[in-house]
N, C-alpha and C positions, 0 to 999 in steps of 0.2 A: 631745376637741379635734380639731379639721381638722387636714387637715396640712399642712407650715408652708410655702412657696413652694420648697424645696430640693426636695419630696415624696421624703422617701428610707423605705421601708418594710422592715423585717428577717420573715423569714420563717426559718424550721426546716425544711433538709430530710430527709426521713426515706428512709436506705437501708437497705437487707437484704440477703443472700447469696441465691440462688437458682439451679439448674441453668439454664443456658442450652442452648435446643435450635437447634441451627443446620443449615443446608442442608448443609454438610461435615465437620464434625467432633464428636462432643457434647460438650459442656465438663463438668464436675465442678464441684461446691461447693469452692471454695479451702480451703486451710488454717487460716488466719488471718482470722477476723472482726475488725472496727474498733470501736472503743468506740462510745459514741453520741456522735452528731456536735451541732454545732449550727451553722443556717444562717441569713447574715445578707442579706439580699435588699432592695438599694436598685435604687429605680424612678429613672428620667431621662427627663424633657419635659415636655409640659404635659394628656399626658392627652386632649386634643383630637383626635387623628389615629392614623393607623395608618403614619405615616413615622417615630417615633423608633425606633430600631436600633443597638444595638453590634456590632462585628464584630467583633474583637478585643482582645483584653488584653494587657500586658505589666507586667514589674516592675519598676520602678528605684529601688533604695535601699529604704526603709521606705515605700517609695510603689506607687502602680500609678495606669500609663496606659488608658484604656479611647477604642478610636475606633469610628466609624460614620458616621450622617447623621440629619439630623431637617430637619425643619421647624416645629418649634416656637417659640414668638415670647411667651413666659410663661415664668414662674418663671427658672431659672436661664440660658436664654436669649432673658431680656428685655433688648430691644435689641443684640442679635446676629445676627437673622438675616438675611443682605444676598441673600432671594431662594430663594423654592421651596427645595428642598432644598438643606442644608450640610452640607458634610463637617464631623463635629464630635471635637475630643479633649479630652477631660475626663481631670483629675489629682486624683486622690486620694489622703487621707495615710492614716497606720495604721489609724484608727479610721471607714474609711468616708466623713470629710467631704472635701466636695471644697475642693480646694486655690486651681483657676480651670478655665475652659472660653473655650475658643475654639473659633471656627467659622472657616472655608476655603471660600471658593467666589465666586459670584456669583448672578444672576438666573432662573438653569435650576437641574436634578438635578445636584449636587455630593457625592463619596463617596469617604469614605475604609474600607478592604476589611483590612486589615493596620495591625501595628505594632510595631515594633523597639526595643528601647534601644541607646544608644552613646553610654557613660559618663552623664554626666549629660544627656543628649540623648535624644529620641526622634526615630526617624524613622516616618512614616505615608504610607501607599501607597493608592490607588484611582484614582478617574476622574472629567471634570469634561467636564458639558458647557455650562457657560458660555465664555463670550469676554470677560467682563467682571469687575468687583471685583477679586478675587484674581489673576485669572485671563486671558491673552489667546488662548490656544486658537489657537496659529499655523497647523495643517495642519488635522488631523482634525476630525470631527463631536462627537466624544467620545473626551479626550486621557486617555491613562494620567499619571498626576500621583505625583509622589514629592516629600515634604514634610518638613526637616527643622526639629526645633524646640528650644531653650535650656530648660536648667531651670523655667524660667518663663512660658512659654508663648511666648517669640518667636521669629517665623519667622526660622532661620538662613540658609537659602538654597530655594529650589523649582524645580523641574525641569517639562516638561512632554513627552509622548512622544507622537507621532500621524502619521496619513496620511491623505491628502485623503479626505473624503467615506465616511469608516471609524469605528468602535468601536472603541475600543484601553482597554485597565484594566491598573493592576496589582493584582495580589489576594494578595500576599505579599511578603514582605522579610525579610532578616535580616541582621546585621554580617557583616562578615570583618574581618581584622586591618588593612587597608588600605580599607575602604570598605561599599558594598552588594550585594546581589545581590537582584534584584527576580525575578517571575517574573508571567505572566499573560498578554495573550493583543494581537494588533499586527493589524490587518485579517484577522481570519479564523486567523490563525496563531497557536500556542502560541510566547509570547518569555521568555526570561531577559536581564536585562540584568545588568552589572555598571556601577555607580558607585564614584568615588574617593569622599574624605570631603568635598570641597567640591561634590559632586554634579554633578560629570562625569561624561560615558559614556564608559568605557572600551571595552565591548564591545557588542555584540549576536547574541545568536544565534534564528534561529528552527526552528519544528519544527512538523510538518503537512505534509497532502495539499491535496488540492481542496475538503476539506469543511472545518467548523469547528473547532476544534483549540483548547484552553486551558491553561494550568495553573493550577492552585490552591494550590498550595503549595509552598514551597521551603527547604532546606535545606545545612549547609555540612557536609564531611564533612574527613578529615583529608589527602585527596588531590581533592577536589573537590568538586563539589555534586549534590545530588538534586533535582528538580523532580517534581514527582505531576499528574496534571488528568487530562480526558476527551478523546476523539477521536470525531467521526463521518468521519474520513478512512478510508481504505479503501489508498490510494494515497502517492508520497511517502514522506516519512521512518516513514510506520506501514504499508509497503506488506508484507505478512503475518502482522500481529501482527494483525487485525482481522477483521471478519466483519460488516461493515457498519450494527452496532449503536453508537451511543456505547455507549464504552469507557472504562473507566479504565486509564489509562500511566503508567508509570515511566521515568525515561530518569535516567543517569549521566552527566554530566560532569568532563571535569579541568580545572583551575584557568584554562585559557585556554578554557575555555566549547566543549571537541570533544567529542563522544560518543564515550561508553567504551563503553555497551551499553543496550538499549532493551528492555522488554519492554510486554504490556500483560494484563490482565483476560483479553481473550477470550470466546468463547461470542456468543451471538445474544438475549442479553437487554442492557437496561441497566445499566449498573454505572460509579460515577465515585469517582476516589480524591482527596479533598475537603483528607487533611493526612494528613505524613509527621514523623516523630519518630525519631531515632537511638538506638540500644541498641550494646550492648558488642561485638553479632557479626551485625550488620545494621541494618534499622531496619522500623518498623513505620506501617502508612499505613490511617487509617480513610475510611470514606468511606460507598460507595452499594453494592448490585447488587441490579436486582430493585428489588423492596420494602422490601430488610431492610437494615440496617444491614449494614457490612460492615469485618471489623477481617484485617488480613495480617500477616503478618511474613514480608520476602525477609531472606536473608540477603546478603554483602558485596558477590556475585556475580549478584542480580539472582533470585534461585534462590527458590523458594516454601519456606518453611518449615511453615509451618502457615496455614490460613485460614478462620475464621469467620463467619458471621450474628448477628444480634440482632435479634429485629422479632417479630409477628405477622403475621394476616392483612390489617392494613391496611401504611400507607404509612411507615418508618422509614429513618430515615439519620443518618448521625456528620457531622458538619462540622469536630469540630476534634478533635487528640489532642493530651498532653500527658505528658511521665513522672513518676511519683512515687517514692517508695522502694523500693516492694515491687515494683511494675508499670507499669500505663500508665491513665492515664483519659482516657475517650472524651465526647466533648458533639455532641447533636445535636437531634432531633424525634422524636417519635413520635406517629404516629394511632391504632396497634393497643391493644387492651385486652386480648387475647389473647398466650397462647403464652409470650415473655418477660417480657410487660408485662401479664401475668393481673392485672387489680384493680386496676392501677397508674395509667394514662390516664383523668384526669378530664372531660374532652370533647375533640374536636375533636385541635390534635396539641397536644403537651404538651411542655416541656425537659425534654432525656435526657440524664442521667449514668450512665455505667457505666464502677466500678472491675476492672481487670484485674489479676490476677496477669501475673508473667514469663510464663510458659506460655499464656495466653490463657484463662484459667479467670475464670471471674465471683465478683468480690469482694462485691460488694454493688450495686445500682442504683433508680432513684431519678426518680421524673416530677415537674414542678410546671406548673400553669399554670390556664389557666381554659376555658371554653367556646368558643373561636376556635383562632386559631393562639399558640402561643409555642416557641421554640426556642433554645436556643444554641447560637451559632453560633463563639465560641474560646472556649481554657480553658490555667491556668496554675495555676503553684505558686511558694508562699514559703515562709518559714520556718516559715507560722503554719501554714498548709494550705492552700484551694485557691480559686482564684479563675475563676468564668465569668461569660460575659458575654452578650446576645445581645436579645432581644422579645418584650415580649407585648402579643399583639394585643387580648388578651381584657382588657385596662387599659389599654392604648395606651400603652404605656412602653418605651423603653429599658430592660434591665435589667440590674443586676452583681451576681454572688453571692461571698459571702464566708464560705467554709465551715471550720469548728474542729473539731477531738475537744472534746468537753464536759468530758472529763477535765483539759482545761490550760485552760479558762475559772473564773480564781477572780470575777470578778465582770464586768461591761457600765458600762464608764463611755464616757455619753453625753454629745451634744448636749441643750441644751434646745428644746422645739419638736418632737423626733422622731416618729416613731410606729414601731413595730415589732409583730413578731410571733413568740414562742417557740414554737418545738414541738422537744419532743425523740424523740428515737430511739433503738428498744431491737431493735439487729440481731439478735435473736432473736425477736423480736415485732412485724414491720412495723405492723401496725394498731393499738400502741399509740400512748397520745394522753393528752396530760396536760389539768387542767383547772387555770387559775393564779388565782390571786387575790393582789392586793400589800397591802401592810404600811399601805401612808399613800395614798389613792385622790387625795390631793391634790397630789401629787406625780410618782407613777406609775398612772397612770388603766390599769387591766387588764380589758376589755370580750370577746365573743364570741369564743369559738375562738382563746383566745390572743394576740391582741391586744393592745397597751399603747401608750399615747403618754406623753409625758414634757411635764407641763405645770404642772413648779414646781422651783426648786428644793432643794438635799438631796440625800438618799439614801432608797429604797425598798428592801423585800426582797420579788421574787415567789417564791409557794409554789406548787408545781404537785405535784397530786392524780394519778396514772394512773389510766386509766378503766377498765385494767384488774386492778389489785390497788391497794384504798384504800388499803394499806398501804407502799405505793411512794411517796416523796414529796422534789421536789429543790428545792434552795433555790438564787435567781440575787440575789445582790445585785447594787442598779442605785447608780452614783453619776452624779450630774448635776453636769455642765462647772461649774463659775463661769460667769456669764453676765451678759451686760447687753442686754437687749433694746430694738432699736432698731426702729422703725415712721419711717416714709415715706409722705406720702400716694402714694394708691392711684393716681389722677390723672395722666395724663401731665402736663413741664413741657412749653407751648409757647413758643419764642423767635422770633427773627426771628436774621437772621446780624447780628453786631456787638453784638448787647443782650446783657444779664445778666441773670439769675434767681436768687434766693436760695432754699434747699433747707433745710426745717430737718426734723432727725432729732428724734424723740419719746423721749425712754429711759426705761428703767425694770430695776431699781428707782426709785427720784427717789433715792435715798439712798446710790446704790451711790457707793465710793470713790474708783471710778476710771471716771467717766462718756467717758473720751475716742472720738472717733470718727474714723477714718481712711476720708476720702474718694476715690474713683478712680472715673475714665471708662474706657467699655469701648472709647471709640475717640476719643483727644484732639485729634484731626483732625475732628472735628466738633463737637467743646464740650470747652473743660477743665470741671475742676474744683477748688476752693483748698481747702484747708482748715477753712474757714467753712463750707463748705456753696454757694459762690458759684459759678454756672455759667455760662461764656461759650462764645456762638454764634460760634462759626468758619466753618462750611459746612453746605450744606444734607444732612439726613439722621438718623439715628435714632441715640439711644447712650444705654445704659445708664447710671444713674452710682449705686455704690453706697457706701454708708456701712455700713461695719464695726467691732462695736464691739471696743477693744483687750484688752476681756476678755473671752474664749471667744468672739473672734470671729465674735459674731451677725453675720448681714447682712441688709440691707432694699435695694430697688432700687428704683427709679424711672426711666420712662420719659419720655426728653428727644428734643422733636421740631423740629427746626428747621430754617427756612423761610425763606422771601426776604420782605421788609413785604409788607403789606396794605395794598390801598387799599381806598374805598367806588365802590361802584356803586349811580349814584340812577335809578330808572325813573318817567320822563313820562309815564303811559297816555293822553294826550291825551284824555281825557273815560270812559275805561272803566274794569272797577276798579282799585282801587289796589294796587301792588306793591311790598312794602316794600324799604329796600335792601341789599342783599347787600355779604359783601368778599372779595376774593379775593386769592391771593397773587400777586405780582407778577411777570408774564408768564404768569398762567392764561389757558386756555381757558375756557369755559363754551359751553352748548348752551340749547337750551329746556327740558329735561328739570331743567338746576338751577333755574329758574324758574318759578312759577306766570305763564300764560297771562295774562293781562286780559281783560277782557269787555266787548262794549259790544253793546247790542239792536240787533239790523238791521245789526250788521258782524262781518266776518272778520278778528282779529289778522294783518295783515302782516306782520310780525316788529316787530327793532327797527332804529334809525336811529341815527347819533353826530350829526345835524344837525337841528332844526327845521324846515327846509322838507324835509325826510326824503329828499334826497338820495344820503346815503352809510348804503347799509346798514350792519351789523356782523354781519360775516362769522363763522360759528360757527366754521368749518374752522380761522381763520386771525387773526381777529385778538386779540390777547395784552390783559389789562389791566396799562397802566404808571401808570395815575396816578388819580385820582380821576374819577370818567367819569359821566355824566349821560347817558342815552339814551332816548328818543322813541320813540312806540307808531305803527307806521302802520297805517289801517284801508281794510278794501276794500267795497264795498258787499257784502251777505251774498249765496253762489253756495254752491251744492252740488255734490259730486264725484256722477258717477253711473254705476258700473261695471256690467259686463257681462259676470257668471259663464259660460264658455262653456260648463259643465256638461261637457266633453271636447272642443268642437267647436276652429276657428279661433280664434286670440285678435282679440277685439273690443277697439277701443281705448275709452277711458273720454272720455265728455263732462262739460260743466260747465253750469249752469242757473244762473238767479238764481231765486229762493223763488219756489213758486207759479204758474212755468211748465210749458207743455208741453215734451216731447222731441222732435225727429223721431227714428222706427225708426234704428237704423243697417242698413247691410248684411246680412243675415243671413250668421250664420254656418256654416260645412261642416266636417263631421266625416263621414268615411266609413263606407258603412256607415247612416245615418242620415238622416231626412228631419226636417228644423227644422221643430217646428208653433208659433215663436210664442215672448217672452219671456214671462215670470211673476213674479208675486210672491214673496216671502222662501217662505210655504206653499206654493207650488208647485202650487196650486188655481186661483188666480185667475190670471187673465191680465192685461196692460198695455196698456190701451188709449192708444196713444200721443194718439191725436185730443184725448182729456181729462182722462187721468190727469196730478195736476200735480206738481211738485217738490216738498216739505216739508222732506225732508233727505238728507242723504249719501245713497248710497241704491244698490243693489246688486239687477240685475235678471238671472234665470236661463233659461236658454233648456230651451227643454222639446224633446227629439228623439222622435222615434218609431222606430223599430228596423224597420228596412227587410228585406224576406223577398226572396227571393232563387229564382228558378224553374232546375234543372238537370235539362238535356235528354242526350238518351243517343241518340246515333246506333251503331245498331246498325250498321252497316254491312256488309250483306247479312244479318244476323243478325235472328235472331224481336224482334217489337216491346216495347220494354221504354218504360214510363210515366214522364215527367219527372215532379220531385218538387218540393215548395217546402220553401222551411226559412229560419231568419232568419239574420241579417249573423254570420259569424264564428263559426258553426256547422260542427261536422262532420255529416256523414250517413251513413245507411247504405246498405252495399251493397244493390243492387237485386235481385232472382234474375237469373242468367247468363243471356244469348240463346241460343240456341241456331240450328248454321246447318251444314246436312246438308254431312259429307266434312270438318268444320274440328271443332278445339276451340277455345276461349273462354282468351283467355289477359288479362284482365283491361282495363279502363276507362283511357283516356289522354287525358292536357291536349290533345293534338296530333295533326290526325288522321294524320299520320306515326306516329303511334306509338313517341314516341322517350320523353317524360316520364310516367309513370304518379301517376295519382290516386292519393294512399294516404289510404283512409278512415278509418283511425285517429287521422290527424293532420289533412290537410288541412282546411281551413276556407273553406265559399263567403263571398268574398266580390264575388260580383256572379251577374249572369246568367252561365248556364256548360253549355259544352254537352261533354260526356264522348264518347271515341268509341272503341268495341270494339274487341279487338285479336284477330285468329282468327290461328290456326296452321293450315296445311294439313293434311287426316291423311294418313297415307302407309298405303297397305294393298297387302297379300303377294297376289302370283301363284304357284301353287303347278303343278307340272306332273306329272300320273300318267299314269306312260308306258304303262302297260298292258301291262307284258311286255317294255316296246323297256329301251333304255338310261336311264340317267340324265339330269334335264335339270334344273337348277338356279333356285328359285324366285328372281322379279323381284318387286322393291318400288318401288314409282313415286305419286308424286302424287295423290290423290282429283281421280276426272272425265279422265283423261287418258289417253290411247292407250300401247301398249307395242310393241314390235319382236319380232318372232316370233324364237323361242330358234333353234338349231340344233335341226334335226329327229334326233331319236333313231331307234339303229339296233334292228333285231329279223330275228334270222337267219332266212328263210324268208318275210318278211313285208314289204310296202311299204308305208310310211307312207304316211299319206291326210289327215295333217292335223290339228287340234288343234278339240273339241267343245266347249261347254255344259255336257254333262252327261255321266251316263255310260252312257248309252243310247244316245249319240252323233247326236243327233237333228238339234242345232242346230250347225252349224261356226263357231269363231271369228273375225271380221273382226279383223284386226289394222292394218288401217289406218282401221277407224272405229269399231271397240265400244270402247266408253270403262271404265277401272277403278272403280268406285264402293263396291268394300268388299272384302274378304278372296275372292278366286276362285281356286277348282278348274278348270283344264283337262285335259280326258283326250284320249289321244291313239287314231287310228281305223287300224286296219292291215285290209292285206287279205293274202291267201296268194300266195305268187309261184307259179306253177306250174311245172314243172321243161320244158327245151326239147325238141321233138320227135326222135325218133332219126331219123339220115340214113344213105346209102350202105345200104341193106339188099339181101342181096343173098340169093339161092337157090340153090342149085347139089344135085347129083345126087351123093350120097353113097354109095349102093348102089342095088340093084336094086327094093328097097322101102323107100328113107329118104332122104327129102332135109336138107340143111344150110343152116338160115336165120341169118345173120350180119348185125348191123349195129354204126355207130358207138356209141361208148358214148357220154353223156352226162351232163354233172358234176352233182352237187346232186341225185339221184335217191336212191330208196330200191331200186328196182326195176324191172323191164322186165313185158309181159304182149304174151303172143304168139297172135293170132289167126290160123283157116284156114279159107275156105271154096275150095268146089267151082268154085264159078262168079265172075267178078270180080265181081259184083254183086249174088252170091248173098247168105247170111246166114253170116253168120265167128262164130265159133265160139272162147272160149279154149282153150286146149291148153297153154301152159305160163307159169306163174309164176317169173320167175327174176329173180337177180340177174346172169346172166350176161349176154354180150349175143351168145351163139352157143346155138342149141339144135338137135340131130338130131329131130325127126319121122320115126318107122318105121313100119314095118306097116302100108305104104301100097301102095296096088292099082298096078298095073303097067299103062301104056299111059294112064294117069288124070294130067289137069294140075289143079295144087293151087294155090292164089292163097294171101298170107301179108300181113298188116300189123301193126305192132309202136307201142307206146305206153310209155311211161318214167311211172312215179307214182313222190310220194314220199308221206311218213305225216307227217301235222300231226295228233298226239295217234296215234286209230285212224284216222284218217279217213285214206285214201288222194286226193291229189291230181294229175290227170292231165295230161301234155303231149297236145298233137294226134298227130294219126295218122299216119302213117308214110307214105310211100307204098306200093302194091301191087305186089308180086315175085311171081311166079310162075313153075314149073319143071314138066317133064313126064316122067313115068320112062317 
């Protein structure tokens, strides 16, 4: 059997104990293993999409609330959905069936993120970004929405929170004694709000920097409240808790909403704290870091207690926590197949349950899903055991699970219609797996992998075989409701506003005692409905109406559509073909697209006309049908459009022909870069000869360009001759080899012969004739000066081709400089006001020997009877004196003494004999002696 429009499916899930290996602490195998479970797994929507989602659960009384959003417009929310996504809350009683559903919103994304009980009341939080239906969205882009609701699904009061041209959500809630306290995120900023019970604002506070800041979860403690989320601030209220990574934060507040104290995550990876849950001596907050899951426990003060991972190598995280007897249980996602979840991840990510010990030790854990995504995203406890809630993508469902010890299941009394699925679990044996068979297949049909749908009345008993000890065998007695099944056609009703339609329900058994059926609309504002089955048009728009039978509460639904009359619209085609007549509801538009065209040979449909002599067209844009309308075909004589693909050039504008004319060319078209040879036909082979080519139809003509080459010239400027190049439009090219130009170097190709913008070959692109122009740098080369013995003279650097200034002349003791050479032979003298630099040059300098100055004042005088005394001045810069004598003044002189004095006696000389004397000063350059002139001549007579 299908399953039945509620589509609710029961599933088994199977947990085990297993070491958990986490990034900080290693957990241990708990104490206490759990009996085997049994899990009941109902689907919500229609299966159609990948928008049905619960986000949270909650309990009230022997019931539970489940909210989220869908877009679904079948099964249980047929005729409910007012528009794209709705925030949706669905009520369910003990056994799984749902109680009612409503949806919240309007014509955009509408979401509800949380859910609260308050007393027999729920309250549900999210975001809305319509402006319509439900909803008038006074400020914001997307308003944070807080929604209270009655036992029975009606709206007590609604709030809406926002800022111009902003995101705002809330994504948590919970009572206090006096009201709410919301939490979630206000233009960019992390908010907590407080509401009274009539859903006032009492307070607001916010928290963040300059970046984006949220919270996700909130909490009420015995002196105030905890709020949990992520931060990418840096700045602001998280100004050194952070490190520029979204973060997940904690912050404390007291009852009037001031911070007590703030911590956050930390570290330089991702990490977001998703849901926070109180314990006896702190509270414990799951979430994100990284990859892994991630489960905390601070104590009173904000202080870390202990901190775990759960994950492998792929992508895992906790979304919601919840406490149980022993510990805490976590719900989230997981992708990993590895590490925690070895074997567990059947594709893609999978819903994660993991039970905790107090201490944060792994109880048992547990994946379900299919080859996409599915996850849950909250999770809760009753009396019975545990309830999550969340999607799967991989069925396209909403999904809520309803999890038992197998131990306090004495039997499954059902719906009729359902279908489900058992598997049990043997926490010592995860990969056990029973195989079932039922008692009566006519009653409880039990099909592949545990499977069964419930398609009779009575009682069944399934037998389930373990696939791993035949001998292992558990018995599920099934009892099936009382029931009276009720069928509705399938068919929407259509009404007009003010008419009535009659609705008859089908029932069966035919026999049953108590056939009665209890009619209701899902919105009486657009149709009641009586207790007959009889339904009246109020206003226009869609509503459910279902009949419920009084015993066991079957339901069947029907879609009611209602509309403003209908008139007829008759079409005239004045001689072309015929159009049959359409009806529309009253004040429709219509276009040509709702109507077939007419035809008539040798003309073109003009549209349509409200008059016979086809004066007043009928405007598609604008005009409305009110009444019964007759309209007229106008025809034009038959013309062809005939456009002019510019294939990238200029836009050609389109002319118009009648059948079987010529064209005149238009303008030709300009594209740069490009030279137009000419329009063409659809192939792009033939050409269009306008002289003869003639019109036949619409007709669409391509111009054909030919790709224009492009010649770039290269002025070397004074530099060696380099060869212009061609190359096509929008081309780069290559560099050329450099010029080359004696005393410069080559310092690259320029747009300008200023040399201010440079060509870059890797990029630029000719697009025309182009003339490049060399850019030299002067070379600069060294004068070098070798003194040859003198002083130091310091080398000059000057310009290629250029004259230089002769240095200061270097000194050399004994020596007179003579000037700066060529070489070093000294052959060639340097012109320094006309020999030009033209590369690296040596000048050597040219000295000659000073000669030391002649002796003066010499004088002779008569010392004895045979010795005279010849005396002269001394002379500076000498090495030495050399004294000559002869007989006669002009005889031949003779040395006689070598001295350094400048007096020397001459003895042993003839008496009556006059002696002549003259005297010379040298000095030693090296051995070489160098001489002054001669003296004058003294002479004495003894």
């Amino acid at each position: 059997m299908m399953k039945t429009t509620f589509k609710i499916v029961l599933i088994c899930l199977l947990f085990f104990s297993t070491s958990n290996l986490t990034s900080f602490i290693q957990t241990v195998k708990a104490a206490n293993e759990p009996s085997r479970m049994l899990g009941k797994l109902d689907m919500f929507g229609d299966g159609h999409s990948e928008r049905d989602h619960f986000n949270s659960v909650t309990v009230t009384g022997d019931d539970h609330v489940a909210v989220g959003y869908s877009d679904s417009t079948e099964g249980e929310l047929l005729g409910l959905n007012k528009g794209y996504e709705d925030a949706i809350i669905v009520k369910y009683g003990p056994n799984g069936n749902i109680k009612w559903t409503k949806t919240f919103g309007g014509s955009s994304g509408d979401a509800f993120n949380a859910v609260t009980t308050a007393g027999d009341s729920t309250v549900a939080v999210g975001y809305a970004a319509s402006n319509d239906g439900d909803l008038t969205l006074k400020e914001g882009y997307i308003n944070a929405i807080i929604v209270k609701y009655d036992r029975d699904g009606n709206v007590e009061w609604k709030n809406e929170l926002g800022s111009v041209n902003s995101k705002n959500s809330f994504n948590s809630v919970t009572a206090t004694s006096d009201g709410f306290i919301t939490a979630g995120y206000l233009n960019g900023d992390a908010v907590i709000v407080k509401y009274d019970n009539n859903g006032n604002q009492i307070w607001l506070k916010k928290f963040g920097g300059s970046e984006s800041d949220m919270f996700h979860s909130v909490i009420t403690t015995s002196d105030g409240y905890i709020a949990v989320g992520e931060t990418s601030s840096e700045d602001g209220d998280v100004t050194g808790l952070t490190e520029g990574f979204p973060t997940g934060f904690i912050v404390k507040y007291d009852v009037e909403g001031n911070v007590i104290w703030k911590k956050a995550y930390g570290g330089r990876l991702f990490s977001s704290y998703n849901s926070i849950i109180t314990t006896d001596d702190g509270v414990i907050i799951a979430g994100k870091a990284s990859s892994d899951a991630l489960i905390i426990k601070y104590d009173v003060n904000g202080n870390v207690v202990w901190k775990k991972t759960f994950g492998g190598s792929g992508s895992d995280g906790f979304n919601a926590v919840t406490p149980t007897s022993d510990g805490f249980l976590a719900a989230g996602g997981a992708f990993s197949n590895d590490g925690d979840l070895d074997h567990l991840n059947t594709d893609g990510e999978d819903a994660l349950l993991v039970q905790y010990d107090r201490d944060g030790n792994v109880v048992w854990k547990k994946t379900i899903g299919g080859s996409v995504y599915d996850e849950f995203n909250g999770v809760t406890t009753n009396e019975h055991g545990i309830l999550a809630v969340g999607s799967a993508a991989s069925d396209d469902y909403a999904i809520i699970l309803d999890l038992r010890p197998l131990n306090q299941i004495q039997q499954l009394t059902v719906d009729y219609g359902t279908d489900f699925k058992l598997v049990t679990v043997n926490p010592a044996d995860a990969s056990e797996t029973f195989h079932w068979t039922s008692s009566n297949q006519s009653i409880v049909y039990s099909y592949y992998n545990g499977g069964v749908s419930v398609i009779g009345p009575g009682s069944a008993v399934l037998e389930g075989v373990s696939t791993k000890n035949n001998e292992e065998k558990l018995t599920i007695p099934i009892v099936v409701n009382d029931y009276v099944k009720v069928t509705l056609p399938e068919d929407p009703l259509y009404l007009t506003i003010g008419t009535t339609g009659k609705l008859t329900a089908e029932v069966t058994p035919v026999d049953a005692s108590n056939q009665t059926i209890h009619w209701s609309s899902s919105n009486p504002s657009v149709a009641t409905v009586d207790s007959n089955g009889n339904v009246t048009a109020i206003q226009r728009g869609k509503v459910a109406v279902t009949a419920t039978s009084e015993v066991g509460e079957y339901k069947a639904r029907v879609l009611v559509i209602v509309s403003l009359p209908y008139h007829k619209v008759s079409f005239n085609s004045n001689g072309g073909s015929f159009v049959s007549d359409r009806y529309y509801e009253e004040g429709s538009l219509f276009d040509r697209l709702d109507i077939p065209q007419p035809t008539k040979t040798g003309y073109v449909f003009g549209g349509w006309y409200k008059d016979e002599n086809l004066t007043k067209p009928w405007y598609e844009s604008s005009d409305r049908v009110e009444s019964d309308t007759t309209l007229y075909a106008k025809w034009n004589i038959r013309s062809y459009r005939v456009d002019f693909n510019s294939t990238g050039g200029s836009l050609v504008s389109p002319t118009t022909a009648y059948e079987n004319t010529t064209i005149t060319a238009p303008t030709p078209p300009r594209r740069t870069g490009y030279t137009f040879a000419g329009w063409y036909k659809l192939n792009g082979t033939t050409p269009w000869v306008f002289s003869s080519d003639k019109i036949t139809a619409n007709t669409i003509l391509y111009a054909k360009w030919t790709l224009n080459r492009y010649t770039v010239s290269f002025n070397s400027t004074g530099g060696s001759q380099v060869n212009s190049m061609t190359t096509n439009y929008n081309t780069i090219i290559n560099a050329p080899t450099a010029p080359k130009r004696t005393g410069y170097t080559f310092s690259g190709w320029f747009k300008d012969s200023s040399g201010k913008t440079p060509w870059i070959f890797t990029s630029d692109k000719v697009t025309a004739n182009t003339t490049l122009y060399a850019k030299w740098t002067v070379n600069q080369y060294t004068v070098n000066f070798n003194s040859n013995g003198g002083s130091k003279v310091s080398a000059k650097t000057t310009d290629y081709n250029t004259t230089i200034t002769a240095p200061t002349a270097p000194k050399r003791t004994g020596y007179t400089f003579r000037g700066w050479y060529k070489e070093a032979s000294l052959k060639t003298p340097w012109n320094f006001s006309s020999n030009k630099v033209t590369t690296n040059t040596m000048l050597y300098a040219k000295w000659t020997v000073t000669t030391p100055p002649t002796p003066k004042s010499i004088v002779v005088t008569k010392s004895s009877s045979t010795s005279l005394k010849i005396v002269w001045s001394q002379v500076t810069g000498t090495s030495g004196y050399e004294l000559y004598r002869a007989t006669k003044s002009s005889g031949s002189y003779t040395l006689i003494k070598s001295t350094t004095s400048v007096q020397v006696t001459n003895s042993n000389l003839k008496r009556g004999s006059t002696y002549y004397y003259k005297v010379r000063a040298y000095k030693l350059v090296g051995t070489k002696k160098v001489y002054s002139g001669w003296s004058v001549i003294r002479s004495a007579k003894l």
